[in-house]
C-alpha positions as CSV (number, residue, x, y, z in Angstrom):
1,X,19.6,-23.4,17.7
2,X,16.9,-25.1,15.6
3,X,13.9,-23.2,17.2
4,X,15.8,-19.7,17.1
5,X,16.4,-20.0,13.2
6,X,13.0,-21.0,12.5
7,X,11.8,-18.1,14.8
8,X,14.3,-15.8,12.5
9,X,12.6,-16.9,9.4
10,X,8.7,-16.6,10.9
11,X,9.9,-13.2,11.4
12,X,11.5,-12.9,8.3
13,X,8.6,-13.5,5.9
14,X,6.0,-12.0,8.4
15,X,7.7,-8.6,7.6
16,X,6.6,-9.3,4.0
17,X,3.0,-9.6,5.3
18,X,1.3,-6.1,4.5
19,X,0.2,-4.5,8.0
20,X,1.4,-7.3,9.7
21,X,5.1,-5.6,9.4
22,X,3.8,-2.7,11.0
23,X,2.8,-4.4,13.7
24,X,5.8,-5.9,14.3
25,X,7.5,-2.9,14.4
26,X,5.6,-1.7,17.0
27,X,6.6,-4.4,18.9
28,X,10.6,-4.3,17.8
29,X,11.3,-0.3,18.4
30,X,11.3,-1.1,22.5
31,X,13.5,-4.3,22.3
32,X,15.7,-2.6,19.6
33,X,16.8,0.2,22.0
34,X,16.8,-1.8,25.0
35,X,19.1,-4.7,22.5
36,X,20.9,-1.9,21.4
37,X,21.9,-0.3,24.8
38,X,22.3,-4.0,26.7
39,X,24.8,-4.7,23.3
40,X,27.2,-1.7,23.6
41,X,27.2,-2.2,27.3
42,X,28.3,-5.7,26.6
43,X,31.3,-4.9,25.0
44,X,32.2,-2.1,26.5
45,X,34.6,-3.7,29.3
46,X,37.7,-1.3,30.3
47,X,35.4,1.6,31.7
48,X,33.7,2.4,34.9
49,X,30.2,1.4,35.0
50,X,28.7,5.1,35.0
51,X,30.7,5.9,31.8
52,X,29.7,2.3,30.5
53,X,26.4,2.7,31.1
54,X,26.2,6.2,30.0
55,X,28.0,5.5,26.7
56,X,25.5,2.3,26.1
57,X,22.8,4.4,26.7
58,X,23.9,6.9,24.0
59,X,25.7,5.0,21.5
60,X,23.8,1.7,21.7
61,X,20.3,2.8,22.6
62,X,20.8,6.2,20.6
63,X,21.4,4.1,17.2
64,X,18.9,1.6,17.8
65,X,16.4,4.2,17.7
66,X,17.5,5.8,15.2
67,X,17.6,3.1,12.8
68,X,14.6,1.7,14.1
69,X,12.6,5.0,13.7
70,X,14.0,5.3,10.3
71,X,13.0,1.5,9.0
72,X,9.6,2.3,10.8
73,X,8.9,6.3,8.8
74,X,10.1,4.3,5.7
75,X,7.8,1.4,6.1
76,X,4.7,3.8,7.2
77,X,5.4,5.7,4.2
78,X,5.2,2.7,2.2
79,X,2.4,1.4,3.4
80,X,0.2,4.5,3.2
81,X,1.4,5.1,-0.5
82,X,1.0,1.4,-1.7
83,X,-1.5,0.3,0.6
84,X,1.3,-2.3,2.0
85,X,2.0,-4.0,-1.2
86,X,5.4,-1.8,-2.1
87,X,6.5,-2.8,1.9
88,X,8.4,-5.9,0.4
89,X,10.6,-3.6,-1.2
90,X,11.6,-2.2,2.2
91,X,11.9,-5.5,3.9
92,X,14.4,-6.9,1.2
93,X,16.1,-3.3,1.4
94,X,16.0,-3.7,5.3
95,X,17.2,-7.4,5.0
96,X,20.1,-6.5,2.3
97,X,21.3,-3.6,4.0
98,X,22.0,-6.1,7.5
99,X,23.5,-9.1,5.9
100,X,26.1,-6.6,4.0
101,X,26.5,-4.5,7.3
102,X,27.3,-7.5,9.0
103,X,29.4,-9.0,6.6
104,X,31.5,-5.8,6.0
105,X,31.7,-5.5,10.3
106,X,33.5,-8.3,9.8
107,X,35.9,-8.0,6.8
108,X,35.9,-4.5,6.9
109,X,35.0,-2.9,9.9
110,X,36.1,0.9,9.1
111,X,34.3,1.1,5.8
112,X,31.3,-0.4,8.3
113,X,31.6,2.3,10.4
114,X,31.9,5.1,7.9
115,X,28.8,3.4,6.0
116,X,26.9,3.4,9.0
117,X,28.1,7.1,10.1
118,X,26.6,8.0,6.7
119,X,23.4,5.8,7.1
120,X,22.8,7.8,10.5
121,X,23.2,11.1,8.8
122,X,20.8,10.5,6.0
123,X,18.2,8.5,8.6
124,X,18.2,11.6,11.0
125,X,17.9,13.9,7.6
126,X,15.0,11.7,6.8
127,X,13.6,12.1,9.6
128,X,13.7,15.7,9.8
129,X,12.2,15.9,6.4
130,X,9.2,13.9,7.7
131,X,9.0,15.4,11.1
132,X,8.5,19.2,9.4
133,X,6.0,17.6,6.6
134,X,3.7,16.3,9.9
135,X,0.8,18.5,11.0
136,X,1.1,19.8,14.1
């Protein structure tokens, strides 16, 4: 337990490490997808394993990327306006945004759900906005 909390803090404060953040998102979009996919799966227990799968593949893997595509247009942004140094701003938005998503999954979970409904929406309007503003 020791080693995986001082693992979650190294990764903590390397995200507020200019470039080095971007590197680790690199890294983190694949096992996000394939976290969120083997998660949903997990927990999904009174289906067959074709809908199961399916539905992790979807729901899970589908959000993870999402949210992880999002976090990584608003931290490339960030970086290429600030040169890096405005990316701590992201990270403690990133890290705020988790601990009260968790905490609310817990206490709360249908004002989670709606909060993260609308977190979708405005991620995939986000990255709409980006996608048309990209050369082609």
């Amino acid at each position: 337990m020791l080693v995986f909390a001082i693992a979650s803090v190294v990764e903590i404060l390397a995200y507020y490490v200019p470039l080095l953040d971007n590197v680790l998102d690199t890294i983190t979009t694949p096992a996000a997808v394939i976290a969120g996919v083997l998660l949903t799966a997990a927990s999904i227990t009174e289906l067959s394993p074709l809908l199961t799968w399916t539905l992790a593949i979807i729901a899970g893997g589908g959000t993870a990327a999402l949210v992880q595509t999002g976090t990584v247009i608003v931290r490339g942004i960030s970086t290429t306006t600030t040169l890096g140094l405005g990316n701590f701003i992201v990270s403690t938005g990133e890290l705020v945004g988790s601990v009260v998503a968790s905490v609310l999954a817990l206490v709360l979970p249908l004002l989670a759900l709606i909060l993260v409904i609308l977190f979708l929406i405005w991620m995939m309007r986000l990255i709409l906005r980006v996608d048309r503003r990209l050369p082609l």
